[in-house]
CHARMM internal coordinates of N, CA and C (Angstrom, degrees):
IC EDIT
DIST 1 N 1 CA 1.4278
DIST 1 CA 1 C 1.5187
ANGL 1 N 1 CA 1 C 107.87
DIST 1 C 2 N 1.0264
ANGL 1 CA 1 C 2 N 114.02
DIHE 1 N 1 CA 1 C 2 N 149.96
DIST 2 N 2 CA 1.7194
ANGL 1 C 2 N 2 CA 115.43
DIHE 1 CA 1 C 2 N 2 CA -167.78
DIST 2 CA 2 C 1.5756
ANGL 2 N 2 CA 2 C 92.37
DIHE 1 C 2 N 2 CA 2 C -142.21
DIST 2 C 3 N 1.7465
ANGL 2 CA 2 C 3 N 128.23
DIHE 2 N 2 CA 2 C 3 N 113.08
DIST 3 N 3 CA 1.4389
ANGL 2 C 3 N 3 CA 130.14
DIHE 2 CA 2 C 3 N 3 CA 170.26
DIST 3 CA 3 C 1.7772
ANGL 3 N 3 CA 3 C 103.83
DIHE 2 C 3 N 3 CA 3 C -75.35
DIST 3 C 4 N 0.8791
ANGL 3 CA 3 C 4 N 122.06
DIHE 3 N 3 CA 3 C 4 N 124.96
DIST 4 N 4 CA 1.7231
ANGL 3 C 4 N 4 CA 102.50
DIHE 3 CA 3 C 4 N 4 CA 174.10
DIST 4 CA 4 C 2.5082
ANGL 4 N 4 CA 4 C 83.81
DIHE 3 C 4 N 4 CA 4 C -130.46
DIST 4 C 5 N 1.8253
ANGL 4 CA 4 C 5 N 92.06
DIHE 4 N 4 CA 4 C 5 N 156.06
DIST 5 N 5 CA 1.0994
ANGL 4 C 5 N 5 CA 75.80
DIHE 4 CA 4 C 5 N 5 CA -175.35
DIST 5 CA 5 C 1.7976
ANGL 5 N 5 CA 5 C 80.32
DIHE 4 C 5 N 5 CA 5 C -155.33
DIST 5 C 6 N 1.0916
ANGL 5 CA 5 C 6 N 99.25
DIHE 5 N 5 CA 5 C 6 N 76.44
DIST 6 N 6 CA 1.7282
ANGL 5 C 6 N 6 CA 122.81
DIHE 5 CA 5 C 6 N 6 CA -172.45
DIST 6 CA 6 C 1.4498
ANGL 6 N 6 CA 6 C 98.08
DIHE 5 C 6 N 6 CA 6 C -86.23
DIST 6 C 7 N 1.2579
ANGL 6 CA 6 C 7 N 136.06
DIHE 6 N 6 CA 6 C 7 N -57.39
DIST 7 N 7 CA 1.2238
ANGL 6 C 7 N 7 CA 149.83
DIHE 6 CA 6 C 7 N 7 CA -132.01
DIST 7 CA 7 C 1.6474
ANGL 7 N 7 CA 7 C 103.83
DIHE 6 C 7 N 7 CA 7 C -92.77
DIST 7 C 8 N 1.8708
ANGL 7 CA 7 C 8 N 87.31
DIHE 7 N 7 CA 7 C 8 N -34.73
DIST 8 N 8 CA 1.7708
ANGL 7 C 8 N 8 CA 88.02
DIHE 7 CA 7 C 8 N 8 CA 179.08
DIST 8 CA 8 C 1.1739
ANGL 8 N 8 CA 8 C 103.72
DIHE 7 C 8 N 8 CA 8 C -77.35
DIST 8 C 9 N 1.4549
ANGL 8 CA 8 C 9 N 121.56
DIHE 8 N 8 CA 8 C 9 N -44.36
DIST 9 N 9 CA 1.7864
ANGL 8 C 9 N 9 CA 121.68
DIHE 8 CA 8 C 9 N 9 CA 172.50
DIST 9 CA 9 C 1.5017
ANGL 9 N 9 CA 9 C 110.38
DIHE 8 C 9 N 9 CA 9 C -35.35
DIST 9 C 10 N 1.1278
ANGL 9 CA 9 C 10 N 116.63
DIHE 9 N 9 CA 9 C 10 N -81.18
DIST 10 N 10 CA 1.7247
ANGL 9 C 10 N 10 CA 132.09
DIHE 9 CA 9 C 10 N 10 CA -176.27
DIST 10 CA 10 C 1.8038
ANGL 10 N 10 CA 10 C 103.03
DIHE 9 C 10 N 10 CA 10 C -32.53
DIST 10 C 11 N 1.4516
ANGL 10 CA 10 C 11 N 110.78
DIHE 10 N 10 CA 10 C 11 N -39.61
DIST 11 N 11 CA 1.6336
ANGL 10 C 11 N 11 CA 114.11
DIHE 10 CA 10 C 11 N 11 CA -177.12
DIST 11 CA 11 C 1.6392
ANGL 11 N 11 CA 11 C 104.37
DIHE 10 C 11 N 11 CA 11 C -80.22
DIST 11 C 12 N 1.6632
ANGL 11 CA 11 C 12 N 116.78
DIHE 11 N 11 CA 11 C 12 N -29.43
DIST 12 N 12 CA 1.2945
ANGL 11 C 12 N 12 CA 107.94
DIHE 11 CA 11 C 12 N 12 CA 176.63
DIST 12 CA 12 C 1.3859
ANGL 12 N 12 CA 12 C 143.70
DIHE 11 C 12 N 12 CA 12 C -66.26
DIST 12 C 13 N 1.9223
ANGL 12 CA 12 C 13 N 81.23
DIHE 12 N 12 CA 12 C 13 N -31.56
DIST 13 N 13 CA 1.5223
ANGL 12 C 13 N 13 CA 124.79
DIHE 12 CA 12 C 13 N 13 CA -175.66
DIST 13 CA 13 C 2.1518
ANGL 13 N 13 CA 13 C 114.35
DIHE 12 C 13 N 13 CA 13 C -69.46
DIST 13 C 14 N 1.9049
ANGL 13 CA 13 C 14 N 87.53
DIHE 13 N 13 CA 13 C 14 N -27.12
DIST 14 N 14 CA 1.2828
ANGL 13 C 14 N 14 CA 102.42
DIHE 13 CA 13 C 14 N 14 CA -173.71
DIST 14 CA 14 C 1.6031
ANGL 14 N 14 CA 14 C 118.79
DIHE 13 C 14 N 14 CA 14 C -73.91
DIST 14 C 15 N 1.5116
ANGL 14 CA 14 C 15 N 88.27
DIHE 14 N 14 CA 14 C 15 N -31.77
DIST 15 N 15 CA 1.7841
ANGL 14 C 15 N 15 CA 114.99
DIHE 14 CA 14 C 15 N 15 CA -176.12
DIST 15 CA 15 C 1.3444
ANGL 15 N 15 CA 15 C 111.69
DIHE 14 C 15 N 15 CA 15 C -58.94
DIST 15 C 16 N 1.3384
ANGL 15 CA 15 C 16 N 125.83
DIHE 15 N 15 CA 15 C 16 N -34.67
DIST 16 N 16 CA 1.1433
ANGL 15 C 16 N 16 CA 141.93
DIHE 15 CA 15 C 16 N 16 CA -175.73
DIST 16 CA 16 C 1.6120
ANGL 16 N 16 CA 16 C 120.08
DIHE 15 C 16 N 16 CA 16 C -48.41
DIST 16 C 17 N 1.1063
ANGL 16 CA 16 C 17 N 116.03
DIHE 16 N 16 CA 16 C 17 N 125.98
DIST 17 N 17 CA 1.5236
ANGL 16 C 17 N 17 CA 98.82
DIHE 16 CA 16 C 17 N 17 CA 172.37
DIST 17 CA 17 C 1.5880
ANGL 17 N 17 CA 17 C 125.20
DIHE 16 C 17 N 17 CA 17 C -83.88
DIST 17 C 18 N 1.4384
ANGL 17 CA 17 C 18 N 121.70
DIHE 17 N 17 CA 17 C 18 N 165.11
DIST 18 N 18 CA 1.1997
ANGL 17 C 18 N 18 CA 120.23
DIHE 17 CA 17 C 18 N 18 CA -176.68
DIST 18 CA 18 C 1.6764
ANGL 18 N 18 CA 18 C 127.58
DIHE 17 C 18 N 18 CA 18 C -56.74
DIST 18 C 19 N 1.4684
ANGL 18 CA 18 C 19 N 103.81
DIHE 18 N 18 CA 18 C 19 N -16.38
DIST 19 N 19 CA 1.3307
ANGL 18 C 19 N 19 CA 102.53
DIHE 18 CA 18 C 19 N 19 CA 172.25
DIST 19 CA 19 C 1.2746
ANGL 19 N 19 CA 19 C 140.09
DIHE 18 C 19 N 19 CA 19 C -126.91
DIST 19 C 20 N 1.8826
ANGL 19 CA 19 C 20 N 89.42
DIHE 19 N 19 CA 19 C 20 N 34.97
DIST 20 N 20 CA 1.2403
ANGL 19 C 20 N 20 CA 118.30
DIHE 19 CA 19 C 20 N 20 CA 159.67
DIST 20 CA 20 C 1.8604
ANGL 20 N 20 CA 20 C 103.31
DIHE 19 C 20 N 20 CA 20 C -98.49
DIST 20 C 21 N 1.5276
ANGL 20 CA 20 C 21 N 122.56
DIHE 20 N 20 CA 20 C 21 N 91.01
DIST 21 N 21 CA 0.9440
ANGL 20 C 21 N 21 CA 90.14
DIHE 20 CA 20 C 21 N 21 CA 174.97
DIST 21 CA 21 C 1.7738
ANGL 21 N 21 CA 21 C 90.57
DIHE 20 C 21 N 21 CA 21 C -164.97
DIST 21 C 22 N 1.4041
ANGL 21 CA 21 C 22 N 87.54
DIHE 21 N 21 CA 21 C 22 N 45.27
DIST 22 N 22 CA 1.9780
ANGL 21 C 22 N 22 CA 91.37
DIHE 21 CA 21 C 22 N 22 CA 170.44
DIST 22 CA 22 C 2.0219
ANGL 22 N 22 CA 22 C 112.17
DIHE 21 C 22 N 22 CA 22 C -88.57
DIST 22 C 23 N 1.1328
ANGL 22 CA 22 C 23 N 77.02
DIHE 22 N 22 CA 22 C 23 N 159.74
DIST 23 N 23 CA 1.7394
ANGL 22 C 23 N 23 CA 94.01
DIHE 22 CA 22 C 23 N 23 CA -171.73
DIST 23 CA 23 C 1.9878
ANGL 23 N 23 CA 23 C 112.67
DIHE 22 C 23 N 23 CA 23 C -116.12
DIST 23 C 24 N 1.1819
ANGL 23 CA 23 C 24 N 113.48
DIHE 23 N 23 CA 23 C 24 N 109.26
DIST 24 N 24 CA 1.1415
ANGL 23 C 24 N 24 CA 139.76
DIHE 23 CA 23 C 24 N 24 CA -160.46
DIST 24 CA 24 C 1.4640
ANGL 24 N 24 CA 24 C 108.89
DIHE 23 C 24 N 24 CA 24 C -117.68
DIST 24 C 25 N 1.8399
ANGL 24 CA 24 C 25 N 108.26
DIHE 24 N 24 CA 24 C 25 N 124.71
DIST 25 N 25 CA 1.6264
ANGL 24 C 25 N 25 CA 88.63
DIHE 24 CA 24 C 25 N 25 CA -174.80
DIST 25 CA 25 C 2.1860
ANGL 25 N 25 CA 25 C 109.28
DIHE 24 C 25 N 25 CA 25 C -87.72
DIST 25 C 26 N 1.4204
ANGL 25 CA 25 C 26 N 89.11
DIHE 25 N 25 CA 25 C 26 N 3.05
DIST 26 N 26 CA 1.9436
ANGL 25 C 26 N 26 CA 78.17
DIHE 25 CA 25 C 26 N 26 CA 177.44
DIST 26 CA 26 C 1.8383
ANGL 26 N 26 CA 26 C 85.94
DIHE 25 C 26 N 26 CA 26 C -141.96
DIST 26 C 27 N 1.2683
ANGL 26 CA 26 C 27 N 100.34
DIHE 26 N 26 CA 26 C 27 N 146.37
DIST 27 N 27 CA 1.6808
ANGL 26 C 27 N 27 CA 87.03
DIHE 26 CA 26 C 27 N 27 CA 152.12
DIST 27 CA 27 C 1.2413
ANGL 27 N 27 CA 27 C 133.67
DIHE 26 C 27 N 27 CA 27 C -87.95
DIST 27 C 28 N 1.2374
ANGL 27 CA 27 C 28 N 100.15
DIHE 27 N 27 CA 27 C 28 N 8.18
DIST 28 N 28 CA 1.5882
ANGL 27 C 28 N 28 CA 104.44
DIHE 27 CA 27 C 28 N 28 CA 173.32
DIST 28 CA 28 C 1.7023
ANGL 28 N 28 CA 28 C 140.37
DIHE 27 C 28 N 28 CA 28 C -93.51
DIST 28 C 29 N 1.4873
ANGL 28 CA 28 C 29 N 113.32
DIHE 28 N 28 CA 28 C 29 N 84.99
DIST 29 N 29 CA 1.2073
ANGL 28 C 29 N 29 CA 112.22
DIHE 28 CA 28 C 29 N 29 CA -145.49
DIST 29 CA 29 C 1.7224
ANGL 29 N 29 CA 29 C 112.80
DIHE 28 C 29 N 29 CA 29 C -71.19
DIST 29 C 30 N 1.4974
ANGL 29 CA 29 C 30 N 157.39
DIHE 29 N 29 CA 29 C 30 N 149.47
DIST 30 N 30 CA 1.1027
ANGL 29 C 30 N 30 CA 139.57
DIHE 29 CA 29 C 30 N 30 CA 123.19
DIST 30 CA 30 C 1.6906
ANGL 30 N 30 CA 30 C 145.88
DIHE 29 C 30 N 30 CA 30 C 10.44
DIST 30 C 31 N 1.9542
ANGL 30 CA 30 C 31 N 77.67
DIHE 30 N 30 CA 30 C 31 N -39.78
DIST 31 N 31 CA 1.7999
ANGL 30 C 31 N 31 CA 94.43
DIHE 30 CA 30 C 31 N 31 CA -178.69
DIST 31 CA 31 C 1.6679
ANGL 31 N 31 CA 31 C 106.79
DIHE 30 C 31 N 31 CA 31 C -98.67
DIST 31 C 32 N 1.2986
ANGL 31 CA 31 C 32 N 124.28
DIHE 31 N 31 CA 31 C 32 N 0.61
DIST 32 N 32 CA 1.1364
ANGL 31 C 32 N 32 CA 132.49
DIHE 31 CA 31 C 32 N 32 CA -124.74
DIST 32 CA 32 C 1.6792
ANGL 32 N 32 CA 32 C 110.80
DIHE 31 C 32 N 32 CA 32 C -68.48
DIST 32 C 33 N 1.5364
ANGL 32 CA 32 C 33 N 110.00
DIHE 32 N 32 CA 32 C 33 N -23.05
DIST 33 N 33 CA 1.4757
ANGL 32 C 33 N 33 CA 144.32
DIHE 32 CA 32 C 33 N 33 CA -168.34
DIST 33 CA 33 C 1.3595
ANGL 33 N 33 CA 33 C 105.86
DIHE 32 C 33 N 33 CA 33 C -120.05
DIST 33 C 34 N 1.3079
ANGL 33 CA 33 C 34 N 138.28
DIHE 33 N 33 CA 33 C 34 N -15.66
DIST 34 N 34 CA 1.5282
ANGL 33 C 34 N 34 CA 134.11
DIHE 33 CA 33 C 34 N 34 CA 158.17
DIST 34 CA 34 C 1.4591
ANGL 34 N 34 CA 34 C 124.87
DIHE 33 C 34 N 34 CA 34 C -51.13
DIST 34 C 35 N 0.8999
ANGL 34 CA 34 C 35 N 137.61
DIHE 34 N 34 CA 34 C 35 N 132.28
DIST 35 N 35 CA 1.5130
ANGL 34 C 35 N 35 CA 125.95
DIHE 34 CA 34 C 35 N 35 CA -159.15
DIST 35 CA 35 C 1.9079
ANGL 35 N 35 CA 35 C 91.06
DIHE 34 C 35 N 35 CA 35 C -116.58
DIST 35 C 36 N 1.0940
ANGL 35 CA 35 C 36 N 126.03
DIHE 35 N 35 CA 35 C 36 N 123.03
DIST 36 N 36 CA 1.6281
ANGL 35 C 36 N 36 CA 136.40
DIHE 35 CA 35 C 36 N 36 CA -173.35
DIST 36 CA 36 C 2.1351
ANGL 36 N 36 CA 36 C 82.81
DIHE 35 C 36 N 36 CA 36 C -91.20
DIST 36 C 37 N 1.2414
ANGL 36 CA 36 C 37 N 122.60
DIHE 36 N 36 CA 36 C 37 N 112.34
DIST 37 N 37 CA 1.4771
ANGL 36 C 37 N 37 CA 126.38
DIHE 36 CA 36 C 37 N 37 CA 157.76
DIST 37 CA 37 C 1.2561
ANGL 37 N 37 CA 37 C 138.26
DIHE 36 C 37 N 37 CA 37 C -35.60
DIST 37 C 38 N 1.7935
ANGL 37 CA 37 C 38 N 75.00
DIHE 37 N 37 CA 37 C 38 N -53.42
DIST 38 N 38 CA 2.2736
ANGL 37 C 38 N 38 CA 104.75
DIHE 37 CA 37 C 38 N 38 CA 177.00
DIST 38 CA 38 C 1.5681
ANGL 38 N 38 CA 38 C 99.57
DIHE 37 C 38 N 38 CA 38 C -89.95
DIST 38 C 39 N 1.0691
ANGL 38 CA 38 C 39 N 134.18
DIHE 38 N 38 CA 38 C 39 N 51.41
DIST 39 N 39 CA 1.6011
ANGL 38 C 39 N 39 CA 114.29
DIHE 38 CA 38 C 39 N 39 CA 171.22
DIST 39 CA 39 C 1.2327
ANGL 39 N 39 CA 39 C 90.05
DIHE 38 C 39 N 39 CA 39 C -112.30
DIST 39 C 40 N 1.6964
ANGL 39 CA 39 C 40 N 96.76
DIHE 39 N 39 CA 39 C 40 N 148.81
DIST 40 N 40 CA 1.5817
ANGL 39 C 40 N 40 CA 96.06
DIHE 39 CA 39 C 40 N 40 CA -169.16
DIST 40 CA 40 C 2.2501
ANGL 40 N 40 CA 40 C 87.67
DIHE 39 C 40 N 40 CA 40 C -84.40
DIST 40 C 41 N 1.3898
ANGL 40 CA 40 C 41 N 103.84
DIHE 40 N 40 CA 40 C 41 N -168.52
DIST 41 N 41 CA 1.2765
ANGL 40 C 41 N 41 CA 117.42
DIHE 40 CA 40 C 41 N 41 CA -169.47
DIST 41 CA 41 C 1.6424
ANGL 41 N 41 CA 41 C 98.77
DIHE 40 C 41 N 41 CA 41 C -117.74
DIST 41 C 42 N 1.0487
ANGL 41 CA 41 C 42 N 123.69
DIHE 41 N 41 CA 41 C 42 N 149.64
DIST 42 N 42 CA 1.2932
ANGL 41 C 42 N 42 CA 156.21
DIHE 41 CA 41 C 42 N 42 CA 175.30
DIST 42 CA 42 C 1.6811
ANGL 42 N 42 CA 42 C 110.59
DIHE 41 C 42 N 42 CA 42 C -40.96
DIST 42 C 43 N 1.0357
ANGL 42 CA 42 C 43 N 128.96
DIHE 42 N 42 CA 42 C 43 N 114.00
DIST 43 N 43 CA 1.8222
ANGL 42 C 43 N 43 CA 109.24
DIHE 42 CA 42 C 43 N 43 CA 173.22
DIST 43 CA 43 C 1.1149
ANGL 43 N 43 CA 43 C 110.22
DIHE 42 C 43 N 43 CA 43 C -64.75
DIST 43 C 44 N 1.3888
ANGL 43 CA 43 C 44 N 98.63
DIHE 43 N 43 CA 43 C 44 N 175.16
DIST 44 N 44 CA 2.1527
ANGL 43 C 44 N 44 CA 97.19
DIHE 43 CA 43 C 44 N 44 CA -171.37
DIST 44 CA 44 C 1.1234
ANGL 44 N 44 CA 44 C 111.46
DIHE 43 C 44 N 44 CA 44 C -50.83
DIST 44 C 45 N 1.3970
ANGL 44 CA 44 C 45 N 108.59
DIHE 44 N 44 CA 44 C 45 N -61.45
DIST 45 N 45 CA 1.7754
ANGL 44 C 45 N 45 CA 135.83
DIHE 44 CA 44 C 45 N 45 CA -161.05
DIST 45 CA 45 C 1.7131
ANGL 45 N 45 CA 45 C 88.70
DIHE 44 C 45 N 45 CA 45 C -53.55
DIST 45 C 46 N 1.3225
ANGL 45 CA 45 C 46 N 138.99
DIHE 45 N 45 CA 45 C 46 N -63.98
DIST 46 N 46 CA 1.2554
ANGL 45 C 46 N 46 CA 121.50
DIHE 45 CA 45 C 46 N 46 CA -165.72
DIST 46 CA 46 C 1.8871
ANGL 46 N 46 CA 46 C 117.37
DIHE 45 C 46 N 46 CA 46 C -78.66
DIST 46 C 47 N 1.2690
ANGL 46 CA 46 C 47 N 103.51
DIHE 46 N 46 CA 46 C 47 N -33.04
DIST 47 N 47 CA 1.6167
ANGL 46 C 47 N 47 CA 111.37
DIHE 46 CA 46 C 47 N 47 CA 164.85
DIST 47 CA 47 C 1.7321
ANGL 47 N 47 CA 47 C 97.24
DIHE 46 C 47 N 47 CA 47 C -41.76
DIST 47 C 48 N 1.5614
ANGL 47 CA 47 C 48 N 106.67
DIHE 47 N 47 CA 47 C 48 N -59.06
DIST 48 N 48 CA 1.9467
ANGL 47 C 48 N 48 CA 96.88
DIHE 47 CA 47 C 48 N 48 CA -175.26
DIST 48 CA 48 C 1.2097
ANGL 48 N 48 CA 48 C 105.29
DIHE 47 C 48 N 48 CA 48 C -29.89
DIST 48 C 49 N 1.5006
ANGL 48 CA 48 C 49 N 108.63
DIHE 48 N 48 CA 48 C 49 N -87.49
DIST 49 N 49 CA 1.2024
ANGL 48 C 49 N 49 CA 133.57
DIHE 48 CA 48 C 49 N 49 CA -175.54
DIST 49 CA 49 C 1.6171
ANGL 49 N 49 CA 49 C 121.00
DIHE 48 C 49 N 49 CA 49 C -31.57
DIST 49 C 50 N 1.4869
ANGL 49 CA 49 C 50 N 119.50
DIHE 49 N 49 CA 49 C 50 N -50.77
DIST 50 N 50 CA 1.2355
ANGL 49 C 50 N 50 CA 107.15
DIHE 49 CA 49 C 50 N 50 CA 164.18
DIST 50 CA 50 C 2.0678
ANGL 50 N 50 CA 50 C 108.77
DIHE 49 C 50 N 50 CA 50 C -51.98
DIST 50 C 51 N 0.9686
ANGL 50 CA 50 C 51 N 107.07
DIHE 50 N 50 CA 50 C 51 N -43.38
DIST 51 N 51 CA 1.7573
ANGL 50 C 51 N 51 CA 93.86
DIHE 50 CA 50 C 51 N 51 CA -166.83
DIST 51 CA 51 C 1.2478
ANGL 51 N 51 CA 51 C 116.99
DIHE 50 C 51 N 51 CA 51 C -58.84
DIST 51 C 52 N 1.6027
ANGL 51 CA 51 C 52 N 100.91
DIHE 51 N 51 CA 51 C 52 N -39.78
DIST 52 N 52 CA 1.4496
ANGL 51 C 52 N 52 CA 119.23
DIHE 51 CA 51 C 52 N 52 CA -171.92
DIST 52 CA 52 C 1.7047
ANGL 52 N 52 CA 52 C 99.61
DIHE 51 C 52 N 52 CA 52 C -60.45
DIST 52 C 53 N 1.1856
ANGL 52 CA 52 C 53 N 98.79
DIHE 52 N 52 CA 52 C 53 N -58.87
DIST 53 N 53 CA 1.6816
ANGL 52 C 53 N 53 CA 84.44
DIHE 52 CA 52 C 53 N 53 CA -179.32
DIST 53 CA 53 C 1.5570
ANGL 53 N 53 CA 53 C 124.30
DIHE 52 C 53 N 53 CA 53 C -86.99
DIST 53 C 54 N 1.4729
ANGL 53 CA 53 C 54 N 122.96
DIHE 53 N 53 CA 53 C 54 N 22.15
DIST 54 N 54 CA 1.2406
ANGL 53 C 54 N 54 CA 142.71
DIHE 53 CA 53 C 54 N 54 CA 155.46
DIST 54 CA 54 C 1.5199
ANGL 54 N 54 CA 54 C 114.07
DIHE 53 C 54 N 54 CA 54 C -80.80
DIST 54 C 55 N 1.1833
ANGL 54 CA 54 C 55 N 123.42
DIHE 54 N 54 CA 54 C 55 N -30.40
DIST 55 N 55 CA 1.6077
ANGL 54 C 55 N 55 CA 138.90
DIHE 54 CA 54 C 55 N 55 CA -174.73
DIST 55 CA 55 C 1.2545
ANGL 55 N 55 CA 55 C 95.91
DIHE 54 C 55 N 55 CA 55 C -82.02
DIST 55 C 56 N 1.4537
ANGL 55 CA 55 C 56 N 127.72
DIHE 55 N 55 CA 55 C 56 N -54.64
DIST 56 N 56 CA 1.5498
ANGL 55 C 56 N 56 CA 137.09
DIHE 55 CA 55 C 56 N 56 CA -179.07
DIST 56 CA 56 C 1.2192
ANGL 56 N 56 CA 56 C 104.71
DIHE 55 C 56 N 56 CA 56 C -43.32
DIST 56 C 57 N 1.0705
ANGL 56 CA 56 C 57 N 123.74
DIHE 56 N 56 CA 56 C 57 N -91.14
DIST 57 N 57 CA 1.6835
ANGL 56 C 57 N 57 CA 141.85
DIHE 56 CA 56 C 57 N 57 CA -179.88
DIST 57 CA 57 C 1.7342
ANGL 57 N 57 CA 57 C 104.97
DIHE 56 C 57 N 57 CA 57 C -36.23
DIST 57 C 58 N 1.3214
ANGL 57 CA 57 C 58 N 115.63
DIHE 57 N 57 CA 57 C 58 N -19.97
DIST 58 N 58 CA 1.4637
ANGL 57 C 58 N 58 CA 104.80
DIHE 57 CA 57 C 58 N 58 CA 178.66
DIST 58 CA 58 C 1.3267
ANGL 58 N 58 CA 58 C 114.33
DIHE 57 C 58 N 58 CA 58 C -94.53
DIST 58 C 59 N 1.9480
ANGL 58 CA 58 C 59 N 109.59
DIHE 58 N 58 CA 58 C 59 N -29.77
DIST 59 N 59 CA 1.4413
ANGL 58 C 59 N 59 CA 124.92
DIHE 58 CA 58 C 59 N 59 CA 164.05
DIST 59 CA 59 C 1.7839
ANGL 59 N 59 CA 59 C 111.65
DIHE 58 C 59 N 59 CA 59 C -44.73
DIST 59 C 60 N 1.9539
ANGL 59 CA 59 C 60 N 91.55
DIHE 59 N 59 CA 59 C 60 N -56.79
DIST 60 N 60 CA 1.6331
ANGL 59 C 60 N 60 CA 83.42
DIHE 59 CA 59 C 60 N 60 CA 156.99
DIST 60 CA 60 C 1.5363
ANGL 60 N 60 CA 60 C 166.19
DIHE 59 C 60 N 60 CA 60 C -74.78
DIST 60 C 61 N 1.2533
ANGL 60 CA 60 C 61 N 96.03
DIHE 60 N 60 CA 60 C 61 N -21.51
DIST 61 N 61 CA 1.5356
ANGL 60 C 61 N 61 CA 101.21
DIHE 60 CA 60 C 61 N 61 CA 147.26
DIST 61 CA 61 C 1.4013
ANGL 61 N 61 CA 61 C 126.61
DIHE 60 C 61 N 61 CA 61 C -74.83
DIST 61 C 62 N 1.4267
ANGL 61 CA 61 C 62 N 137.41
DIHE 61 N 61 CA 61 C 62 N -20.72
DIST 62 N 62 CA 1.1056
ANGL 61 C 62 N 62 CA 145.76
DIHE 61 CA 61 C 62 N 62 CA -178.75
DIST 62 CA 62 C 1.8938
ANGL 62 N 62 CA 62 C 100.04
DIHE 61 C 62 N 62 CA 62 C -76.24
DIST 62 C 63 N 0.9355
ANGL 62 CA 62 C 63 N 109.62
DIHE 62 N 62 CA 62 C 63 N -37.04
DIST 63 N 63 CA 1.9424
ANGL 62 C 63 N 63 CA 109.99
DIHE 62 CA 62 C 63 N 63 CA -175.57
DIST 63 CA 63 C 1.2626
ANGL 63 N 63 CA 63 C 129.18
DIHE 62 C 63 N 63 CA 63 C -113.92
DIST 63 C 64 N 1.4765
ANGL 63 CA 63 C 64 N 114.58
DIHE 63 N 63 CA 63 C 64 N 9.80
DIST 64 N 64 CA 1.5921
ANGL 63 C 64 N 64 CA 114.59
DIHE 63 CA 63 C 64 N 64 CA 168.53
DIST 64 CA 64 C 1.6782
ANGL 64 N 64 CA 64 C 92.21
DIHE 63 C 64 N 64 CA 64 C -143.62
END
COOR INIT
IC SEED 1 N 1 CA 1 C
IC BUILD
């Protein structure tokens, strides 16, 4: 049996907006746990969207 789950990637990958699209050689930053006070917060509409595709990516590591 072979799980492959390409198709959901390519649909996740699609969801994405255009200016999400920086290139990082680790995701693991230095600052990563520093909390900035003054950062402003997310508008609704993109807060969704970050979760929504935070839930995805966890659906995907959790099932293949």
């Amino acid at each position: 049996m072979k799980i492959s789950m390409h198709v959901y990637v390519d649909k996740l990958l699609a969801e994405l907006p255009l200016d999400m699209n920086g290139v990082f050689k680790t995701p693991v930053a230095l600052h990563l746990f520093n909390l900035d006070e003054g950062a402003n917060t997310l508008p609704e509409e993109k807060g969704q969207l970050f979760h929504h595709i935070v839930a995805k990516l966890l659906y995907l590591c959790r099932r293949t």
